[in-house]
N, C-alpha and C positions, 0 to 999 in steps of 0.2 A: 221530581228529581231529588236526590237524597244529597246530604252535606258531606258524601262522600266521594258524590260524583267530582272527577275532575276539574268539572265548566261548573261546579259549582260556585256563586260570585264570590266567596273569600277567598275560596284557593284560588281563582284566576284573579284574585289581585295580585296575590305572591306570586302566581306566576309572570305578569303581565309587568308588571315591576322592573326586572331587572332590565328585560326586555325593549321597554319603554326607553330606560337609562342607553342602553345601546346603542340604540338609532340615533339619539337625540346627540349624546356627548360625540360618538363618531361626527356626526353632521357638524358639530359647529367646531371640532378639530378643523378639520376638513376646509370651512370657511375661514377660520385662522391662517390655517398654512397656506391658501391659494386666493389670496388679496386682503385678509382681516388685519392681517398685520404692518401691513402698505398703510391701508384706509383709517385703521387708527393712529399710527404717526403724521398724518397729515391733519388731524383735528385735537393732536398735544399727546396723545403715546395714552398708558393705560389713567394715569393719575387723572387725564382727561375724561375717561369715557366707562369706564369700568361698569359703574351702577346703569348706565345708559343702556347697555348690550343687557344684562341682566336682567331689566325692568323695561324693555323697549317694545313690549307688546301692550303695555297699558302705556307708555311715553311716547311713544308713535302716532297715537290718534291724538286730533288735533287739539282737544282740551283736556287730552287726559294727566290725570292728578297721581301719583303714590303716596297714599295714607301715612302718617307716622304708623299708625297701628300696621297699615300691608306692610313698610320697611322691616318695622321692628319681628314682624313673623317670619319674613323670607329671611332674614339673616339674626337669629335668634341662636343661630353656635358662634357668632362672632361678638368679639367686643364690641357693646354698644360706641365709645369714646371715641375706638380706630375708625367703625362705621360713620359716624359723624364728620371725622380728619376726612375721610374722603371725600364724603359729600360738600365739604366746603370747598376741596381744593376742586374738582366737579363746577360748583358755585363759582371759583376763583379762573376758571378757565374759560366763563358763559357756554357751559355748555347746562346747566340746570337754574333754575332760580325757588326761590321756596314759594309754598303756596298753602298756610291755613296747617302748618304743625306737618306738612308735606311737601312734595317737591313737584316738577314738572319740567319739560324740554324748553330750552330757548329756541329761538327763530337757528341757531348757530346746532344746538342738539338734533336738533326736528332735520336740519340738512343731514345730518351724520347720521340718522336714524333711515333717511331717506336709501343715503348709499347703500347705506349695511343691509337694508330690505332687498335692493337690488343684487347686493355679492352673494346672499342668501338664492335668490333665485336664482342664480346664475350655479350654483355651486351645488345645489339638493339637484338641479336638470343636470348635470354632470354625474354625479354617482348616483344615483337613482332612475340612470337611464335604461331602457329595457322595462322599466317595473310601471307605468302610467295606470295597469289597469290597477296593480296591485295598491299605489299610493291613491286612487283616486276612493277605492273600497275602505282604505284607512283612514282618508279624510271625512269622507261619510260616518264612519264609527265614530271617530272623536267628536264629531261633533253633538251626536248624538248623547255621548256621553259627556261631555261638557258643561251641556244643557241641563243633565242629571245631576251632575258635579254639583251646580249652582246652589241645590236645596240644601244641601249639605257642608259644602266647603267652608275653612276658615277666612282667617286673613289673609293669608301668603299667599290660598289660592284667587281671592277677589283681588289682590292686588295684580295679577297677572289675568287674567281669565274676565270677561272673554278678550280672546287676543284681536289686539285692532286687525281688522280684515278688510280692506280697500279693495274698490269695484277690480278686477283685474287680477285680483293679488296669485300669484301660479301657485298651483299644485301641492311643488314640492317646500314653498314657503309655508303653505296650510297645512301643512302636514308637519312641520320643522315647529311651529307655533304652537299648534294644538297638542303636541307632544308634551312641550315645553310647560304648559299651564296646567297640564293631565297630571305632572309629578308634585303639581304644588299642592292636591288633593292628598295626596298619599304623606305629603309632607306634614300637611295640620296633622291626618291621623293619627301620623308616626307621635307627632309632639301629645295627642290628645293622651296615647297609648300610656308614653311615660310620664306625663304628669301624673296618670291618673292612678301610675304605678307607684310614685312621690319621688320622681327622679325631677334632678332641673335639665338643664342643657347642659350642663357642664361633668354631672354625673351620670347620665346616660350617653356622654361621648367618652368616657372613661371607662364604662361598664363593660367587663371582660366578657365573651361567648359563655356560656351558660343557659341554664334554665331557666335564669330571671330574664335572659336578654330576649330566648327564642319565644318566650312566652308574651312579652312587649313585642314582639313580631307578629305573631296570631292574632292579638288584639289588633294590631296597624290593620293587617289583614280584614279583619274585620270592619274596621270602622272605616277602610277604603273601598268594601264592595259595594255601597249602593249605587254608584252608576250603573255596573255593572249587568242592574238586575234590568236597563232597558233594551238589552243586547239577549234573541233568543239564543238557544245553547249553541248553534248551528253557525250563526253570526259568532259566537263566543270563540268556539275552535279556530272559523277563517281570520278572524282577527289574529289572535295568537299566532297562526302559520304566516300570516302575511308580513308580522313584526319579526319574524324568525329569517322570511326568505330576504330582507332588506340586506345590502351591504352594509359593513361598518360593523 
């Protein structure tokens, strides 16, 4: 297969990408507007739970930890100082406690994590209805590539990835998860791209459209296809059409 082919693995990162972003940010609107916003004023509103939802695929499982280093990757365009104010008022609310320059759910998070797992099911089997055979094709992929992700990924992505998966857990949750963990791949590479370009965070979110920007793009491109390459071309296309036919 030539690097011109379309299912070629860099170009289906770029394309797979936006894609990815789609499904994922519809689906947890979606769980916002129809009980997310209920279920977090019952456990203190956002200043309570914010990094919780954000981080609740590695805080969900029963002893899992988020690294200072995973924090500092995932939220590496935000002020370190404000990220810190939050995590104490988080800290201040028990719903986290620290652990080892990192953090983890209380008995009081882990219940809220609980809920939020169930509004998530209950809300991907709602708009995602009709489509079983198609999300169940897509949870197969992701996993698969996931698995691939691992050899490769940075921090942001080990901080999420692999997403806690309990005996039971439906469908449309695993597929909501593994979405979620899949963009933290593309997110090191993004970062690896413009480092490597001598941008920081702050002057690559400032960086106008251009040729230096599109070019930091190909590179992400690049350094986000090797999952990719455990998916035949055939599997490559049905993926892409399956994240295409999803609502949202």
């Amino acid at each position: 297969m030539s690097d011109e082919d379309p299912l070629a693995p860099y170009l289906l990162a770029g394309r797979v990408a936006p894609a990815v972003d789609r499904v994922f940010t519809a689906a947890m609107r979606a769980s916002r507007d129809r009980g997310g916003i209920e279920l977090g004023k019952r456990y203190g509103g956002p200043a309570a739970i914010g990094f919780l939802i954000d981080f609740r695929t590695r805080l969900a499982a029963p002893y899992g930890v988020v690294s200072g280093a995973g924090f500092a990757a995932v939220t590496r365009y935000a002020d370190p100082a404000e990220c810190q104010r939050v995590l104490d008022k988080q800290l201040a609310h028990g719903m986290i406690h620290r652990v080892d320059g990192g953090f983890a759910a209380t008995t009081r998070g882990h219940a809220f994590l609980q809920e939020l797992y169930q509004l998530h099911a209950g809300v991907t089997a709602e708009i995602w209805s009709g489509h079983a055979e198609r999300v169940a094709r897509l949870v197969e992929a992701l996993g698969r590539l996931l698995a691939a992700a691992a050899t490769d990924g940075g921090d942001a992505f080990h901080a999420m990835a692999p997403p806690h998966e309990p005996d039971g857990t439906p469908p449309g949750v695993l597929l909501l998860n593994r979405l979620g963990s899949l963009r933290y791949h593309r997110a090191d590479a993004h970062a690896a791209a413009w480092q490597a370009a001598g941008h920081t965070a702050r002057s690559i979110t400032a960086l106008a459209p251009g040729p230096e920007r599109e070019a930091i793009e190909a590179e992400t491109d690049r350094r986000a296809a090797g999952p990719y390459e455990v998916l035949p071309p055939a599997q490559r296309l049905t993926f892409l059409a399956d994240l295409a036919a999803l609502p949202g």
